[in-house]
C-alpha positions as CSV (number, residue, x, y, z in Angstrom):
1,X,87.5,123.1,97.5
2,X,88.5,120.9,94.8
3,X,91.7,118.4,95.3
4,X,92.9,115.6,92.6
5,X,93.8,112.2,93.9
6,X,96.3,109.9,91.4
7,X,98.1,106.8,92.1
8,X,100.0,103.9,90.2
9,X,102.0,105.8,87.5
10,X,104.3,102.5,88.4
11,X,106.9,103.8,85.4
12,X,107.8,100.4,84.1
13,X,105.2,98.8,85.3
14,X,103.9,98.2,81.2
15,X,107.1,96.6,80.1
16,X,107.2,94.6,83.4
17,X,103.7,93.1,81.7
18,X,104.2,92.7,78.1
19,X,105.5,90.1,76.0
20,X,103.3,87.6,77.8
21,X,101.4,85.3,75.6
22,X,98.0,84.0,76.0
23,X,99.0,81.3,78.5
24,X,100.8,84.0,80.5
25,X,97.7,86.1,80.0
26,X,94.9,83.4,81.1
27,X,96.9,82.5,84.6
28,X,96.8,86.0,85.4
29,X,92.9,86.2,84.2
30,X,92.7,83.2,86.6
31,X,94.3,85.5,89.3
32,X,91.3,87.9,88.6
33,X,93.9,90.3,86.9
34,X,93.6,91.0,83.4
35,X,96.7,92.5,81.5
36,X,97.3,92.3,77.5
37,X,99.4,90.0,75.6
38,X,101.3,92.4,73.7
39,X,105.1,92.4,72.1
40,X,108.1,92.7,74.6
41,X,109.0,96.3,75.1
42,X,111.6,97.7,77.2
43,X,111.5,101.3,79.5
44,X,108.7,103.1,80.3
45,X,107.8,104.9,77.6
46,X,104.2,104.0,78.1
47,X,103.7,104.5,81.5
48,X,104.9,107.9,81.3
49,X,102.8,108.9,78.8
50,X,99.8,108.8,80.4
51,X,101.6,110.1,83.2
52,X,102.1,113.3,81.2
53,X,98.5,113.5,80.1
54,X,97.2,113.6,83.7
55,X,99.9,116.3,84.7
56,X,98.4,118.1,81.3
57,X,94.5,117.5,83.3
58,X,96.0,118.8,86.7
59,X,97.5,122.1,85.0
60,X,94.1,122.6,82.9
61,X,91.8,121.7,85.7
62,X,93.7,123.8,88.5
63,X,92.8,121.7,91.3
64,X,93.6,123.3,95.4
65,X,96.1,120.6,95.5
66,X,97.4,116.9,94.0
67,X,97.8,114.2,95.8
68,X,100.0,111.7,94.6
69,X,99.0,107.9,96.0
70,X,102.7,105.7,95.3
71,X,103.9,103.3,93.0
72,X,105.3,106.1,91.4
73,X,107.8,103.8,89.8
74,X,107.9,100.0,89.2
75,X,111.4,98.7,90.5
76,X,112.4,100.3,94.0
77,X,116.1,100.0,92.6
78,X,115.5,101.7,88.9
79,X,116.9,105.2,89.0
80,X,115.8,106.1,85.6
81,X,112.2,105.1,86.1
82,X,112.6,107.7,89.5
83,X,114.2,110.1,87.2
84,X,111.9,110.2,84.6
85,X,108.6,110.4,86.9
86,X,110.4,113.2,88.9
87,X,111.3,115.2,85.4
88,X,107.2,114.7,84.6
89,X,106.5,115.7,88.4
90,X,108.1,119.1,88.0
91,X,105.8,120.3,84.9
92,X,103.0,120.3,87.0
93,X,102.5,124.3,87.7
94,X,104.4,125.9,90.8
95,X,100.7,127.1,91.6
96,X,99.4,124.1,92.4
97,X,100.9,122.0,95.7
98,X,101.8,118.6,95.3
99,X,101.7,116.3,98.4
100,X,103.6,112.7,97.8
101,X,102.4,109.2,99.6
102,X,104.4,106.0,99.3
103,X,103.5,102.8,97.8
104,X,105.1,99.5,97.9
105,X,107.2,100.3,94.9
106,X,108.6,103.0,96.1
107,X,109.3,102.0,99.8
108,X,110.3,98.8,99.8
109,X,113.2,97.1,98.3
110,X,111.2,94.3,97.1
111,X,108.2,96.0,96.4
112,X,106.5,94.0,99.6
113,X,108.4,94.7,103.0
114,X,109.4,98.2,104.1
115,X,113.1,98.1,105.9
116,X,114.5,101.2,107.6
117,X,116.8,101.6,104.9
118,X,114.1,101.6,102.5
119,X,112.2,104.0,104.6
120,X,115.3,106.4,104.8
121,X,115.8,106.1,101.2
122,X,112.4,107.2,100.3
123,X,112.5,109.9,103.2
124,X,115.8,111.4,101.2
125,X,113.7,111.5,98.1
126,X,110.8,112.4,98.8
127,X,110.6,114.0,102.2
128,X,107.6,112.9,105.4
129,X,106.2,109.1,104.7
130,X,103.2,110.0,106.8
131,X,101.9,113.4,107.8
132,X,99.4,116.3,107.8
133,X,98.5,118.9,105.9
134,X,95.6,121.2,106.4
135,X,93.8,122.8,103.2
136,X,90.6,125.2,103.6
137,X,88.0,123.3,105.9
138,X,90.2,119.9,105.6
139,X,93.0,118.0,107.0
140,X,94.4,115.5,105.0
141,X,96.0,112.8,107.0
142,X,98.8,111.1,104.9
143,X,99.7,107.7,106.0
144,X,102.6,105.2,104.5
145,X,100.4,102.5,104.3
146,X,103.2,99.9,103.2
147,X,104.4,99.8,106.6
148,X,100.9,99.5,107.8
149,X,101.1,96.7,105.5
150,X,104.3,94.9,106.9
151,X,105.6,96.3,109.7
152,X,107.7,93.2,110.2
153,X,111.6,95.0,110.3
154,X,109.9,98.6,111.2
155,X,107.5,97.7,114.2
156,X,108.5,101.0,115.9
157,X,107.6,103.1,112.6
158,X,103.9,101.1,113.1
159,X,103.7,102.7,116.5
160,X,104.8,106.3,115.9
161,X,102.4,106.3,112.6
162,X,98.9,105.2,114.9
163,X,99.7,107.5,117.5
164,X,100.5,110.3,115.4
165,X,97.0,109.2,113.3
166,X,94.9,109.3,116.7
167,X,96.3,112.4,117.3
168,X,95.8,114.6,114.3
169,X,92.0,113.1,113.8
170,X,91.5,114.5,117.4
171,X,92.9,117.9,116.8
172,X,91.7,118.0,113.1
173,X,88.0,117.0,115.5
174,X,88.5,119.9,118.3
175,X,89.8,122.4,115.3
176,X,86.3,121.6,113.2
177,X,88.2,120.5,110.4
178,X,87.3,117.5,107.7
179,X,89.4,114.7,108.2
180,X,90.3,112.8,105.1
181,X,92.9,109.8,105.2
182,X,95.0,109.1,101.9
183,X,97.7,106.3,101.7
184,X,98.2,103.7,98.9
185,X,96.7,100.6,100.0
186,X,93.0,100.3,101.1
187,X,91.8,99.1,104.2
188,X,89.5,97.0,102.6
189,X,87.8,96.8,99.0
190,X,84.4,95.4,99.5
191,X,83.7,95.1,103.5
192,X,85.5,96.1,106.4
193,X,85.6,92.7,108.0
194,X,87.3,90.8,104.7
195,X,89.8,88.5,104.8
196,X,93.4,89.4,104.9
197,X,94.7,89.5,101.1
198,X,97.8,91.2,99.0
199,X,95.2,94.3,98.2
200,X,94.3,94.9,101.6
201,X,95.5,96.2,105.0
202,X,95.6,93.8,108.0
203,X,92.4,93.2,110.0
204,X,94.6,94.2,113.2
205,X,95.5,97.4,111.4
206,X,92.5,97.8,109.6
207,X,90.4,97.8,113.0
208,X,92.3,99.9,114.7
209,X,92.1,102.1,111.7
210,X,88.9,102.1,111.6
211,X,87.7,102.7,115.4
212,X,90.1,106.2,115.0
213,X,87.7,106.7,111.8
214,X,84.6,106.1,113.2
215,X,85.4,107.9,116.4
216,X,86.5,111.2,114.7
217,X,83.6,112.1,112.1
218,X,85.9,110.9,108.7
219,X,84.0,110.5,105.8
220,X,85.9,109.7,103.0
221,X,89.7,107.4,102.9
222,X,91.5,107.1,99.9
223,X,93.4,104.3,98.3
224,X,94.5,102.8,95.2
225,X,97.0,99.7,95.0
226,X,94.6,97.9,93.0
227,X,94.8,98.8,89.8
228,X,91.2,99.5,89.4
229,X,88.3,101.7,90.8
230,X,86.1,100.1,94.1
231,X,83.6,102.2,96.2
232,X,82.7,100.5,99.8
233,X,81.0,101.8,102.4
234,X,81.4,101.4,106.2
235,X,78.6,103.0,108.4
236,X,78.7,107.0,107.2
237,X,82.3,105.9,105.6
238,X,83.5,105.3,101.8
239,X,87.1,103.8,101.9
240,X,87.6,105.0,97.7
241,X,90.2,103.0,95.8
242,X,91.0,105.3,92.5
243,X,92.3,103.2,89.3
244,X,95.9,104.1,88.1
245,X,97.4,106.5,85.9
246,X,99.2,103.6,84.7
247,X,98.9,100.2,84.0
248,X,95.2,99.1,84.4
249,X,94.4,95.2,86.0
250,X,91.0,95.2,85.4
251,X,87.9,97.0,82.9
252,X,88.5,100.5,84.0
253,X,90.6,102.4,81.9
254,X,93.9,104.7,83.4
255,X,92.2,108.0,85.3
256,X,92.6,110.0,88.1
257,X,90.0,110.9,91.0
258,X,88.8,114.7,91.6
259,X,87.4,115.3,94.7
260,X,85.3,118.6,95.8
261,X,83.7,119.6,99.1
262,X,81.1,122.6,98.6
263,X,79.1,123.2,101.3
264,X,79.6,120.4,103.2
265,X,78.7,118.0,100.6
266,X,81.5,115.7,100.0
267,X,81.8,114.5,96.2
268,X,83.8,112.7,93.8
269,X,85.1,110.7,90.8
270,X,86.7,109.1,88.5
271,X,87.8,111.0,85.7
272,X,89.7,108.5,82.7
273,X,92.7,109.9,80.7
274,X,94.5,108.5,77.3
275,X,92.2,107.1,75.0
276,X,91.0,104.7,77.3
277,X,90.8,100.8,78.5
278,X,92.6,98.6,75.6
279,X,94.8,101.0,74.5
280,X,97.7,98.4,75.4
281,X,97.2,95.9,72.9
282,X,96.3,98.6,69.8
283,X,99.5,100.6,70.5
284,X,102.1,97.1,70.9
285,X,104.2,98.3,73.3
C-alpha cells in the first residue's frame, strides 16, 4: 500500500513572516530558523498555492489514503484562513480518504496550550483529535499531539489519549496488523533522550510513548512541526518529521512524504512540490 503524509499548509503562515528585514531575518537565523526578507503581504495567497499543488500530486499519484499532519492554518481564530484550506481540502478526489490530525495552530487558541474549548472547537470542525483507522495490513494510530504537548488545562484528555494508544497498539499486535503512529509534533528530532524544547514532546510523554512503541513491534512514527525534514532512529524505530507544504524554516524546500509497505518492507520519502526552496524571496510576496 501506498499512503501520503502532509503537514504545515499553516495558511498565513507566509504573510505572518514577510516584511521582515535583514535584522529581523538574522535573529531568527540566530534561532536556527531561516525565513526570507521579503515585502509585507497580506492573506494567504501563498501558502495556499502550494497547498493546491500537493492536492494536484495527491489526485495524480492516487495514494490508499492522505494523511493530513495540522497547522492546517496559521491563527487558531482566522475563519478565512480555515475556509480557504477547507475549500482546497474538498478538490482532493472522493476516491481517495482523507484522515485529519491537529497541530498547535489548529487546536489551540494561542497556537501553544490546548483548552477544552479549543479541543471542542476543533472536534466541531474536524471530527476525532486522536483515533484509529485500519488500512490493508496497517493501523494507523492518530494522536493529538498538542495535548501531548501541554496537557496543562486538559490533563484528563492526556489520560484518555495513552490508554486508548496502549490499547489499539495491543489489538493492532494480537490482530497482526502494522502499527504506525502519526501526530504533528515529533517525539524527538535527533535522539530519544534529548532535551525538552518547543519542537519536541516531553521526555515524560516521550518515554512513555516510546516503551508502548517498543513493546508493540512499531516501526515507523510520523511527525512534522518543524518545518523541515529529520530522520532518527530509535532501536528498529524511525520517528520521521516530513517538511511542510507551506512555509519552509530551514534548506529543504515545501514537499510532502509518500510512504509504501510492499512485502513487508517499509519505505519512504520526501517528495518536494512548487518550484522549490527560495521561491519566497523570487516571487515577493
Amino acid at each position: 500500500m501506498r499512503f501520503v503524509f502532509m503537514a504545515d499548509m499553516q495558511l498565513g503562515m507566509y504573510a505572518t513572516f514577510s516584511g521582515l528585514n535583514e535584522a529581523g531575518v538574522a535573529a531568527y537565523a540566530a534561532r536556527d530558523l531561516r525565513v526570507w526578507a521579503v515585502p509585507p503581504a497580506e492573506g494567504f495567497e501563498w501558502d495556499a498555492r502550494r497547498y493546491e499543488e500537493a492536492v494536484a500530486v495527491v489526485n495524480a499519484m492516487r495514494p490508499d489514503l492522505v494523511m493530513i499532519g495540522g497547522d492546517m492554518i496559521d491563527d487558531p481564530n482566522a475563519e478565512d484562513q480555515y475556509d480557504e484550506f477547507m475549500r482546497i481540502s474538498q478538490t482532493v478526489d472522493d476516491d481517495i480518504p482523507v484522515h485529519w490530525l491537529p497541530g498547535n495552530h489548529d487546536v489551540a487558541p494561542d497556537t501553544v496550550v490546548p483548552t477544552p474549548e479549543s479541543v471542542d472547537t476543533y472536534r466541531a470542525a474536524f471530527g476525532p483529535d486522536y483515533y484509529a483507522v485500519d488500512h490493508g495490513p496497517v493501523r494507523f494510530i492518530c494522536l493529538n499531539t498538542p495535548v501531548i504537548d501541554h496537557p496543562e488545562y486538559v490533563p484528563d484528555e492526556l489520560t484518555a489519549q495513552l490508554e486508548f494508544l496502549e490499547a489499539q497498539l495491543a489489538e493492532a499486535t494480537a490482530r497482526g496488523l502494522e502499527p504506525i503512529i502519526a501526530g504533528h509534533h515529533p517525539l524527538f528530532l535527533e535522539s530519544a533522550d534529548e532535551p525538552d524544547s518547543y519542537w519536541n514532546l516531553p521526555n515524560p510523554q516521550r518515554k512513555r510513548i516510546l516503551e508502548l512503541a517498543h513493546g508493540n513491534g512499531v516501526r515507523l512514527i510520523l511527525g512534522a512541526h518543524w518545518h523541515r525534514n529529520r530522520i532518527a532512529v530509535d532501536g528498529d524505530l524511525e520517528m520521521v518529521t516530513t517538511g511542510p507544504v507551506g512555509y519552509p524554516l530551514g534548506q529543504d524546500p515545501s514537499g510532502l512524504r509518500v510512504v509504501e509497505i510492499r512485502d513487508g518492507v517499509l519505505s519512504h520519502r520526501y517528495e518536494p512540490i512548487g518550484d522549490g526552496y527560495g521561491s519566497h524571496a523570487r516571487e515577493g510576496g
